[in-house]
C-alpha positions in Angstrom: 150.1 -75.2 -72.9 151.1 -78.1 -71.6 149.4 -80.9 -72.7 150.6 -83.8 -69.9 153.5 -83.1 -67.0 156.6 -85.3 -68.0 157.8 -88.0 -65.9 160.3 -86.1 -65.0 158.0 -83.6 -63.0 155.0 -85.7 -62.1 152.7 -88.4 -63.7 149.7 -85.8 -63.6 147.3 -85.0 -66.5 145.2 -81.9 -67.0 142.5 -83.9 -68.5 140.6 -84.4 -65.1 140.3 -80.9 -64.6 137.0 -81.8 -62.4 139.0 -84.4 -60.1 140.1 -83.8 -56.8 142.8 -81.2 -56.1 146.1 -82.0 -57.1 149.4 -80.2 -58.1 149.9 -79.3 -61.8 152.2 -77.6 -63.7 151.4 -75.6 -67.4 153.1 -74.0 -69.9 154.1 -69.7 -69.9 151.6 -67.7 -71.2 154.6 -65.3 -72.4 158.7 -65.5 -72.2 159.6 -62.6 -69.6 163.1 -62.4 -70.8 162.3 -61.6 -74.5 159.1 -59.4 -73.6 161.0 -57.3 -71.2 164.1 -57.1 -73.9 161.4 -57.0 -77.1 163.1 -52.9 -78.0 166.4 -54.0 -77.2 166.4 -57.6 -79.1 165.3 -56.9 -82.8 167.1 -58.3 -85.2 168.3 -56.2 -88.4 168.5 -57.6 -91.8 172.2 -58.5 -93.4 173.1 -56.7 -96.5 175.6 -59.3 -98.1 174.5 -63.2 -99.2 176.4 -65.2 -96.2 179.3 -67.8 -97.7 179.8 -71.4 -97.0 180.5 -72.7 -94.5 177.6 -71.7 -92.0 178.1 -72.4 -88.0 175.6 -71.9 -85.1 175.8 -74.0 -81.5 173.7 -71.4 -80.0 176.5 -70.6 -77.1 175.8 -66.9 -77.2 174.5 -64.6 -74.5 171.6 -63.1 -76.4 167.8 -64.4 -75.9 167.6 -64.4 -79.5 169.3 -66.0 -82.5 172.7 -63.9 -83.8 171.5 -61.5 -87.0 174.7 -62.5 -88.5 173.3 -66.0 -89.7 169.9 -65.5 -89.0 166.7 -63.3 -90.6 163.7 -63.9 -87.7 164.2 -63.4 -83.5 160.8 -66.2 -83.2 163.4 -68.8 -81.3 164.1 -68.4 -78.1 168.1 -69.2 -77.3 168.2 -70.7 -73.7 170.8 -73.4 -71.5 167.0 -74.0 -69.3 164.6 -75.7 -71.9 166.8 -79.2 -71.7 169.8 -80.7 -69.9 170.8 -82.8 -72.5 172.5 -80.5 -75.3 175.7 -81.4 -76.8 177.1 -78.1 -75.9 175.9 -75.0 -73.7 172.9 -73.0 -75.8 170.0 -73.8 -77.7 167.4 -72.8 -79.9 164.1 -73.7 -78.6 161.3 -73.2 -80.8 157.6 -73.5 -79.4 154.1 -71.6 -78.9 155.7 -68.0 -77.8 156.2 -65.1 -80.7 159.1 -63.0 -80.8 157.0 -60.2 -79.0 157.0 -62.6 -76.0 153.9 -63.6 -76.0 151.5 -67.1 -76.6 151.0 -66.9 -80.8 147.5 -65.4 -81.1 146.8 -68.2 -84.1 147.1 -70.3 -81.1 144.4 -73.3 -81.8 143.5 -77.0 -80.5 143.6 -78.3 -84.3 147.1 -77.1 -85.0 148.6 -73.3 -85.9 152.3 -72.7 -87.4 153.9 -71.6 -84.3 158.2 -70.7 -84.3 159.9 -69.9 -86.9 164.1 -70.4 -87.1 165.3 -68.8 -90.8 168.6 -68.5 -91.8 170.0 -65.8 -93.8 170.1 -65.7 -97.5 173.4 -67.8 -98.4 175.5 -68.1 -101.5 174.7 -72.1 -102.7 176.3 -71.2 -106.7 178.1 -74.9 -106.6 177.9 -78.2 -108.7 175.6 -81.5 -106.8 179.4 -82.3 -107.0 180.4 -80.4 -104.1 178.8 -82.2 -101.7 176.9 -79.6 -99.5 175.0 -81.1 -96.5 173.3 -79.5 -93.8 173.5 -81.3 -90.1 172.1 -80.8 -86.8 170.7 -82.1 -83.7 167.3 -81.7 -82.3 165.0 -83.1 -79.3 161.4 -83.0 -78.9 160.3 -81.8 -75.5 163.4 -81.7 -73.7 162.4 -79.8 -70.2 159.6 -78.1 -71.9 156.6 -79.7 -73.3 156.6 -83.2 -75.3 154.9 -82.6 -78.7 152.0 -84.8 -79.7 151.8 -86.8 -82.7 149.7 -84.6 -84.5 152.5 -81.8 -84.1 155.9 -81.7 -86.0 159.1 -80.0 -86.6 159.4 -79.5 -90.7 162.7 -78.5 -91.9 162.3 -76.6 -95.1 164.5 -74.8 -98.4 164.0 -71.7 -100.3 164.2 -72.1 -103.8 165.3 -68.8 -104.9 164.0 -68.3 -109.0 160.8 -70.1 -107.5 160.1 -68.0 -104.9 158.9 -71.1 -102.6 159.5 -73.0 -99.8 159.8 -76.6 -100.2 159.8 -79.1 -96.9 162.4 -81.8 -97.0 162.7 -83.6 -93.8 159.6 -83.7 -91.1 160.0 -85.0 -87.4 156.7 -86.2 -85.5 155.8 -85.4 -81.9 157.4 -88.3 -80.4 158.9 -88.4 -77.1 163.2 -88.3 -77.2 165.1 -87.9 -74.1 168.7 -87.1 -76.1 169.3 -84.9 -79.0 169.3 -86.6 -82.2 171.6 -85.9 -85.3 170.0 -85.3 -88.3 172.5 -84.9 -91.9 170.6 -84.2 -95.5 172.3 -84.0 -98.8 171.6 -80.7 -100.8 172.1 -81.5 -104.3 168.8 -80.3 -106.0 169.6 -77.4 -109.0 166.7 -75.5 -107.7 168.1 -75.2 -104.2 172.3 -74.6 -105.0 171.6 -70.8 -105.9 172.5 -67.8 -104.5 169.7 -66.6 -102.2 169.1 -70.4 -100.4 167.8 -70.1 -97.0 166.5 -72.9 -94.9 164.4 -72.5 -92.0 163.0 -74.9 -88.9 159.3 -74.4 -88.9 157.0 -75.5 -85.4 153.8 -77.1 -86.0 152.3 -76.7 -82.7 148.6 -77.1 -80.9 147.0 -76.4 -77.8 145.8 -78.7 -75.7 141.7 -79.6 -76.6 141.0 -80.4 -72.9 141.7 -77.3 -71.4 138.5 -75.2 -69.5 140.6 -73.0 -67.3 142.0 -70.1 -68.9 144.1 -69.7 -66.7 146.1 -72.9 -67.3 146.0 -71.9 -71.0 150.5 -71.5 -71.9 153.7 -72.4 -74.2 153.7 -75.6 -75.6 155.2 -78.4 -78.1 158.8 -77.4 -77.7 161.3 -78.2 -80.3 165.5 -77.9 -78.7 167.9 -77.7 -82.2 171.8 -77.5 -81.5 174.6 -77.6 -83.2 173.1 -76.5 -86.9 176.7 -77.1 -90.0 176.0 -76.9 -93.5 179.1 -76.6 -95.3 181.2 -78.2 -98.6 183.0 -81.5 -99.2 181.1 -83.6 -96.5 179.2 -87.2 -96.4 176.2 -88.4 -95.2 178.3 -89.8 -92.3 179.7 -86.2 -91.0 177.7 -85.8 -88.0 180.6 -86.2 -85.5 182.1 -82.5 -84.3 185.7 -82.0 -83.7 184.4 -80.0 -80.8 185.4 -80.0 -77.5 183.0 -77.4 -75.2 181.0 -77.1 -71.7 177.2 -78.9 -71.9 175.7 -77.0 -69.6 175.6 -73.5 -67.9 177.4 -73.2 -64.5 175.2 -73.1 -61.5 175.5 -71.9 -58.1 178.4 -73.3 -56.0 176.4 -73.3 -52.6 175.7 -76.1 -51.2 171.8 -75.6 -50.7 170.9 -71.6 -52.3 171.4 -70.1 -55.0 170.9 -67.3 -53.8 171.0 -66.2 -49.9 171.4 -62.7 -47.3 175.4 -61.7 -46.8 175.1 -61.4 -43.2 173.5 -64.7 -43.5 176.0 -66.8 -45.4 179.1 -65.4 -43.2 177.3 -67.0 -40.4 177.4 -70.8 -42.0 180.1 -70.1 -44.3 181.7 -73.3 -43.1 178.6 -75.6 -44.0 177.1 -73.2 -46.7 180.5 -72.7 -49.2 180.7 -75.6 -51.8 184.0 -77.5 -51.8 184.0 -78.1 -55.4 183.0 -75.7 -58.6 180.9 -78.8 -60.8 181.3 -78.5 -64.1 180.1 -80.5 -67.2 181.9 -80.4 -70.6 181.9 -83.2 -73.8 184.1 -84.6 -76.5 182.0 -84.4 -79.6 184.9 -85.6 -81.5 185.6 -89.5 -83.1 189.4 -89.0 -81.6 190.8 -88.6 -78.2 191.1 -84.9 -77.3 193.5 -82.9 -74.3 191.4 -80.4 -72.6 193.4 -77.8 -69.5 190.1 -76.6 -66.7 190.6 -73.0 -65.2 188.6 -71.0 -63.2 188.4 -68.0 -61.9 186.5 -65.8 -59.5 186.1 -62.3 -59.3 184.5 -59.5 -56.1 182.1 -57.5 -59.3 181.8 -54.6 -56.7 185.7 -54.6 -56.7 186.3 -55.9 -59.9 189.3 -58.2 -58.0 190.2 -61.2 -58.5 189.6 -63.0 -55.6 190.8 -66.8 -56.2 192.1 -68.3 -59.7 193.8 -71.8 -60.6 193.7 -74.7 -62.7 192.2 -77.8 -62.4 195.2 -79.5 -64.9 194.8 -81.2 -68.5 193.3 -84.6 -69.2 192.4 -86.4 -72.2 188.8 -87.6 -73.0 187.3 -90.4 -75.1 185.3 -90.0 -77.9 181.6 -88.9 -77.4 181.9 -88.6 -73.6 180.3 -86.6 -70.9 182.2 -85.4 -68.3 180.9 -84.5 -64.5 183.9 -82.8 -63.3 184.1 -81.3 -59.6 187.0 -78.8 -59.5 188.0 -78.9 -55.5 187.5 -75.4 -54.2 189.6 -74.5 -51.2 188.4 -71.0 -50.9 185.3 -69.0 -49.3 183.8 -65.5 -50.2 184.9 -62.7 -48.8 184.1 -59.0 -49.1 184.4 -55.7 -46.8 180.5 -54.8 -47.8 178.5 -55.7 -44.8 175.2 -55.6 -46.5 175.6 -57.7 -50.2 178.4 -58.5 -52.0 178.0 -60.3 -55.6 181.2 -62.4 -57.4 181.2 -63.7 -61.2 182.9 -67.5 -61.4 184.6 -67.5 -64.7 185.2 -71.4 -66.4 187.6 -72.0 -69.2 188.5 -74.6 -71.2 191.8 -74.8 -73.7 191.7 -76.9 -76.4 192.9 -76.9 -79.5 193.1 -74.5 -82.1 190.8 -75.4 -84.3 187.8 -75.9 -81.5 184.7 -73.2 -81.8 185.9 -71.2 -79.0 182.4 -69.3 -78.0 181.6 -72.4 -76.2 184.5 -72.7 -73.9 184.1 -70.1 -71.1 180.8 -70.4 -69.1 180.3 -67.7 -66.1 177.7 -67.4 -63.2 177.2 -64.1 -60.5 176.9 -65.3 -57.4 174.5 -63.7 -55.1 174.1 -62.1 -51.4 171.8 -59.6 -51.2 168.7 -59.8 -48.4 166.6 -62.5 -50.1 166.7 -66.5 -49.9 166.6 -68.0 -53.0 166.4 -71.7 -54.5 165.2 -70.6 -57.7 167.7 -69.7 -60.4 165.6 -66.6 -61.2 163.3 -68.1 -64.8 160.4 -69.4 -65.1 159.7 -72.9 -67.4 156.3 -73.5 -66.4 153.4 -72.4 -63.9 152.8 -74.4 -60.6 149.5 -74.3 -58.8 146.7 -76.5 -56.9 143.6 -77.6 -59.0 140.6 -79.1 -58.9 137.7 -80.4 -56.8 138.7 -79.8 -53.0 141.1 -77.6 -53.7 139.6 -74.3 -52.2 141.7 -73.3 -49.1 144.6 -75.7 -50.7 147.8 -74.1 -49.1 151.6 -74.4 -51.0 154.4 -73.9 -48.4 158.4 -73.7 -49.3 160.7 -74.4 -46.4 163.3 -71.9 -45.7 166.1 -71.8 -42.8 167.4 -68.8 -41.1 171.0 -69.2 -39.3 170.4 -66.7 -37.6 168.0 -64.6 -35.8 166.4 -62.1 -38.1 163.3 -60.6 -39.8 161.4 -61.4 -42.8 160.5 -57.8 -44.0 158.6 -59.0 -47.5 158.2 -62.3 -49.5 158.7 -61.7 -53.3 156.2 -64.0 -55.9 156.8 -64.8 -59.3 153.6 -65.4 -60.9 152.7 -66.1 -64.2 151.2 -63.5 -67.3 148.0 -65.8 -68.0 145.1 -65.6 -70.5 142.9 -62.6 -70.3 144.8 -62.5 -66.7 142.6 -64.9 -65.0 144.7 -65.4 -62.4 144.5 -61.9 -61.2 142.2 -62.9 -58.1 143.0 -63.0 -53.8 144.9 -65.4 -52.0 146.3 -65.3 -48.4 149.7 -64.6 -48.2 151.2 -67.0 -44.9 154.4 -67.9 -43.0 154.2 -70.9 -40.8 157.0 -72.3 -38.3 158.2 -75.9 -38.2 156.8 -78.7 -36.9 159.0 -81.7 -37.1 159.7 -81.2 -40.8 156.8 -80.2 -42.0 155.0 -75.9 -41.9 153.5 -75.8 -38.3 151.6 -73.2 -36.9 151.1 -69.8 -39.0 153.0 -66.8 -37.7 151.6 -64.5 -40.0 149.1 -64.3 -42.7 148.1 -61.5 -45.1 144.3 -61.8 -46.2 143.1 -61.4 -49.7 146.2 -60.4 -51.4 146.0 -59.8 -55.0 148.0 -62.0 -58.1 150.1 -59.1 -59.2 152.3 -59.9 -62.5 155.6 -57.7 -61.8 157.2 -55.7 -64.8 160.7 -56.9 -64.1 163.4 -59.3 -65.7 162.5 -62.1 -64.0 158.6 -61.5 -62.6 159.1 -61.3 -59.1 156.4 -58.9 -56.9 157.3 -57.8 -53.3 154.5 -58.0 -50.9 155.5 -56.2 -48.0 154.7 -56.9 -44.5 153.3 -54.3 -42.2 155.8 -55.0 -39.7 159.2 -58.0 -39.7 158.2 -61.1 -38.3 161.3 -62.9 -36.3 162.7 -66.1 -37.6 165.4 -67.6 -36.4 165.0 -71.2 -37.2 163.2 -73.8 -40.4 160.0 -71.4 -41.1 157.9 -72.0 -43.8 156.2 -69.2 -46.8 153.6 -69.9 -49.1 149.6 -68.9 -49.6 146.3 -70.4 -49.1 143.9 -69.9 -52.3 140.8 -69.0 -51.8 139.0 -70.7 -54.9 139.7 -73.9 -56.3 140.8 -72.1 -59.2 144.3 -72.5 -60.4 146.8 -69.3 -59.6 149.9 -70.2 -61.3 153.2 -69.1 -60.1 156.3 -69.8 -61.6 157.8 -72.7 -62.0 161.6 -73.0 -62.3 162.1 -76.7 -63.5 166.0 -76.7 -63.6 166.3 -76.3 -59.9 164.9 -79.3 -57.4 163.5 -78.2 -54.2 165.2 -81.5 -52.7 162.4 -82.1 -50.3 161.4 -78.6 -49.1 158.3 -78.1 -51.2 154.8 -79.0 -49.8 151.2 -78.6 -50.5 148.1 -78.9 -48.3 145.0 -80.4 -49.1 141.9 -81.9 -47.2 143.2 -81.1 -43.6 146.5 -83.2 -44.6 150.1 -81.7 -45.6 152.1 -83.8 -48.4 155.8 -83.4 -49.8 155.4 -82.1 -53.5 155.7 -85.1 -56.0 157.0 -81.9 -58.9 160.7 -81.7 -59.7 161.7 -77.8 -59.6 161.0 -74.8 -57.6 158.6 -72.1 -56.9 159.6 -68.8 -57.4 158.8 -67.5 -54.2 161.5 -65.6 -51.7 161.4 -64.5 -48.7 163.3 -60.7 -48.2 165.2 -60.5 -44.5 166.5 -57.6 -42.7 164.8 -54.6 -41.6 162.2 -53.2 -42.7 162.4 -50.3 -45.4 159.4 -47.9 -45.2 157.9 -46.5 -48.0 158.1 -42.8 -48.6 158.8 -42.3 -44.9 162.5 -42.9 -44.9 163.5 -40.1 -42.8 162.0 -42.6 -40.2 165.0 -45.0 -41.0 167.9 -42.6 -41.5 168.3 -39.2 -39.2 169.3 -35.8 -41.0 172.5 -35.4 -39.7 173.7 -38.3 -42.7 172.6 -36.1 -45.9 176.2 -35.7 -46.3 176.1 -35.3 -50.0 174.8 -33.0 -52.1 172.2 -34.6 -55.4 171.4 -32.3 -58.2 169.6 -32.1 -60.6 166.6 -32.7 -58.7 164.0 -33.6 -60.5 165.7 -35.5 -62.8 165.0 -37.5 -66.3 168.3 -38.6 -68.0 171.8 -38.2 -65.6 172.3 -36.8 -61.7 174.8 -35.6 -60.1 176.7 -36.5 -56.7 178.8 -34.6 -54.7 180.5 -36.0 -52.0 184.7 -35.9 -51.2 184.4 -38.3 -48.6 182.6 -41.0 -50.8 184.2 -40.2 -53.9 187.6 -40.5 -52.3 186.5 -44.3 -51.0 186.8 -47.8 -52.9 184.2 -49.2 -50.8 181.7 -46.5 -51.4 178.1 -47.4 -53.3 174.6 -45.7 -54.5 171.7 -47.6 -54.3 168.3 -46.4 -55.5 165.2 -47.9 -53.9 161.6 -46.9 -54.8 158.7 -46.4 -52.5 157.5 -49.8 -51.8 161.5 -50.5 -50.6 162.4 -52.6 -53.5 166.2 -52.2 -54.6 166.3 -51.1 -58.5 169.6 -51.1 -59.0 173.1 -50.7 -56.8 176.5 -48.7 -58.3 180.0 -47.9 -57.0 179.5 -44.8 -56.0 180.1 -42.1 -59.0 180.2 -38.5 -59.7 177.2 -38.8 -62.3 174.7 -41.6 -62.7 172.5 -42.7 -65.1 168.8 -43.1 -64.1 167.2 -43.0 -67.9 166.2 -46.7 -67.0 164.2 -45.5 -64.1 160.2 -45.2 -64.6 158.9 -41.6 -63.8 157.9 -41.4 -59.6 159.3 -40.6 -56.8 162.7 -42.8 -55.3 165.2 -42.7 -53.0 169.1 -42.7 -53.2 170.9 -44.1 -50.6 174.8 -44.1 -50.5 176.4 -46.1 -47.7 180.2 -46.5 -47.0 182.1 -49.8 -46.0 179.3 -51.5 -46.0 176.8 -48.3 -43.3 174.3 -45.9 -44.9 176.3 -42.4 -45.3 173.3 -40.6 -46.4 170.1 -40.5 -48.4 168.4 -38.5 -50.6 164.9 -38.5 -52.0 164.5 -38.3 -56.2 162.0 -37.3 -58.7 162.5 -39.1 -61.6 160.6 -37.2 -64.5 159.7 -38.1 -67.9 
């Protein structure tokens, strides 16, 4: 849980739970990305002892640490938990098991949260080959700041003992920059074969805490970079390492997400002119690095644009901002979405970790605005005394006229799911900047806790509500108890966030977003899609029907087509997934119920058909 909000998010304390209202942010009560992947991500034990030298920067694309070098899946391996890393990837240890959820040993006076063990490794050598293990770490980072009375312990396995010894311990101090950390191991007991070593997490929750609801992750721990190898000194912490420091973000100018038909309205004042990227020379010497970039249409798979932004050398230990200028626009055929993956490269030399050099992002149209980048860091909500009928509005802008058809809510898992209560859901217009009048409002809607990647629920509305102009979405709570949404820190809502509170609205003093997105176009209704689409378009034939593991399609006219797609929808209208269209699909991923299958040509529906998925 999060003990105290950062400076960087707001000087707010959860102490005064029994002030008057305020905005807070918390820590996750679980990690949707790891407990939606929990079957998938299990790590398997290695056969052989691992030999010198051992490598990890964490620049991989799995949520967990690579089996190859390490024996648990406790740390979480994320580019959101800080912006200061030496190179993309981290391991972030903190309160959240490797099921996903908050540790049940979770405690006030102190539990042993995250774990971060190494694989057995082959240490037979002399104290005279000089074996060190280095790497960095930072306390807090864009999570939660440890507390004195917490600690990261780094610990070795002494393999005829059987025991775990600790040799270096870091208190809960605030850090804003990674910190490198080098430690001889030249102890008989240790140079065997069998070592491990492992980063343990000695975490607690916060004591002032009432509402269970606010109850979440805490004490997070970033390590980077981890090198334990022959032949070095106590001074070889420098990295002959040239590599991107961050993950690529969206190359809108205001979304990161945002409708099709929308964007190729305001293309001209929507479409970034640059592609920023950030990259570091870890090195003690002067280093050449060439910048390419690429972009690919993913429904296509064309390349749309490539070139390269040159070579240029960089200084030792420097941070580099680059903006790439970007003399292109999106472009697709598809009337409806269209979705492209920006590829970044770096060459360097030969000798450079190369897993750390390419960085992509998929760039979204679909039918939703979006300002969040799609995960959850913490849980944002109103609390305290006053607060009942406290109101959180997000500005949005439509370029066009059109129709908000649902609004889609990422809230948070909490403990014993106290935030499962009613709130109003409400769209306002715009009154010189700040929500206006309501337009619509949905009364006592439930918290619901969706089962996807990234947590979002679709309320639908009844009937679309026009916009065509600054409108505002949000809820009014009904308690003064808190509701917690999601919270993406990594992504500022640059002035558009506001809360309202004793009969006054105020500009939210919280760095990040709230995942909350408003769905446009028209409306899809559930079950009754024969209402949407006449009969004379079932102009392909589906079998089997019902269905548990692969369908079949039959159609010459869509099959013959490059611009031809399926999309399955289920009954409350929400997209699942969207394919080029194919002879035989695979719909094991689907839950058993009843869906529909749309496929649509150049961009128009072409027919539907409804499905049975069974178990």
């Amino acid at each position: 849980m999060l003990k105290k909000i950062h400076a960087y998010i707001a000087i707010f304390f959860l102490i005064p739970l029994f002030s008057s209202g305020q905005e807070i942010i918390t820590g996750l009560q679980t990690n949707q990305l790891i407990l939606n992947n929990n079957d998938i991500l299990q790590t398997k034990g290695v056969a052989d002892t691992l030999e010198l030298p051992f490598f990890d920067d964490f620049s991989g694309r799995s949520y967990i640490p690579v089996t190859a070098r390490w024996s648990d899946n406790f740390a979480f391996v994320n580019n959101t938990y800080s912006d200061q890393q030496i190179t993309t990837g981290i391991a972030t240890l903190d309160a959240i098991d490797n099921t996903g959820r908050l540790y049940e040993s979770a405690s006030s006076w102190g539990f042993e949260a995250d774990h971060l063990t190494s694989q057995p490794l082959n240490l037979e050598f002399t104290p005279a080959a000089n074996i060190w293990i280095s790497f960095y770490y930072q306390p807090g980072g864009l999570g939660d700041e440890p507390e004195l009375g917490d600690s990261l312990t780094l610990q070795f396995y002494a393999p005829d003992e059987e025991t775990w010894h600790s040799v270096w311990k870091a208190p809960g101090v605030p850090a804003h920059k990674f910190k490198p950390v080098i430690i001889r191991i030249d102890n008989p007991r240790f140079l065997k074969r069998g070592f491990q070593f492992r980063f343990v997490n000695w975490a607690s929750l916060s004591a002032n805490i009432n509402d269970p609801s606010m109850i979440g992750n805490c004490d997070h721990w970033n390590i980077d970079y981890v090198i334990l190898d022959r032949n070095r000194n106590e001074s070889d912490t420098a990295l002959t390492d040239v590599a991107f420091r961050a993950p690529l973000r969206s190359i809108l100018k205001t979304h990161e997400a945002m409708p099709w038909k929308q964007f190729r309205e305001v293309y001209l004042q929507e479409m970034g002119a640059a592609i920023p990227v950030k990259y570091r020379n870890n090195d003690i010497i002067v280093r050449n690095v060439t910048r390419n970039f690429l972009i690919r249409d993913l429904y296509t798979n064309v390349v749309t644009h490539s070139f390269s932004a040159g070579a240029t050398n960089i200084s030792p230990f420097t941070n580099v901002d680059y903006n790439a200028s970007l003399i292109y626009t999106f472009n697709s055929a598809n009337a409806d979405s269209a979705l492209f993956r920006i590829t970044c490269s770096l060459v360097t030399d030969v000798f450079d970790p190369k897993a750390n050099d390419t960085i992509h992002y998929d760039q979204v149209f679909k039918n939703y605005f979006a300002f969040d980048d799609g995960t959850s860091e913490g849980g944002y909500g109103i609390n305290g005394q006053g607060s009942r009928n406290a109101m959180v509005a997000y500005r949005f802008e439509s370029f066009i006229q059109d129709t908000i058809r649902a609004v889609q809510i990422a809230f948070n898992d909490t403990y014993l799911n106290s935030n499962l209560r009613a709130f109003d859901l409400v769209i306002w217009n715009d009154n010189n900047g700040l929500p206006g009048d309501i337009v619509y409002t949905a009364d006592e809607q439930i918290v619901v806790k969706d089962e996807g990647i990234n947590g979002f629920y679709t309320y639908m509305l009844p009937d679309p509500i026009m916009v065509d102009d600054v409108f505002y979405v949000g809820w009014r709570q009904r308690t003064e108890t808190f509701l917690n949404a999601g919270y993406d820190v990594n992504t500022p809502h640059n002035g558009r966030q506001f809360y309202w509170l004793n009969g006054e609205w105020y500009l939210s003093q919280v760095n990040g977003s709230i995942m909350i997105r408003p769905v446009m176009g028209r409306t899809i209704k559930p079950v009754g899609v024969d209402d949407t689409y006449p009969d004379e378009e079932h102009n392909f034939r589906l079998w089997p029907n019902p269905a548990s593991g692969v369908i079949n399609l039959e159609s010459e006219e869509l099959a013959s087509s490059t611009s031809s797609f399926v999309t399955i929808i289920d009954l409350y209208g929400r997209e699942i997934f969207k394919v080029r269209f194919s002879e035989r699909i695979d719909i094991s991923s689907l839950k058993p119920g009843v869906y529909t299958v749309i496929a649509s040509l150049n961009g128009r529906t072409a027919g539907y058909k409804r499905l049975i998925k069974a178990r």
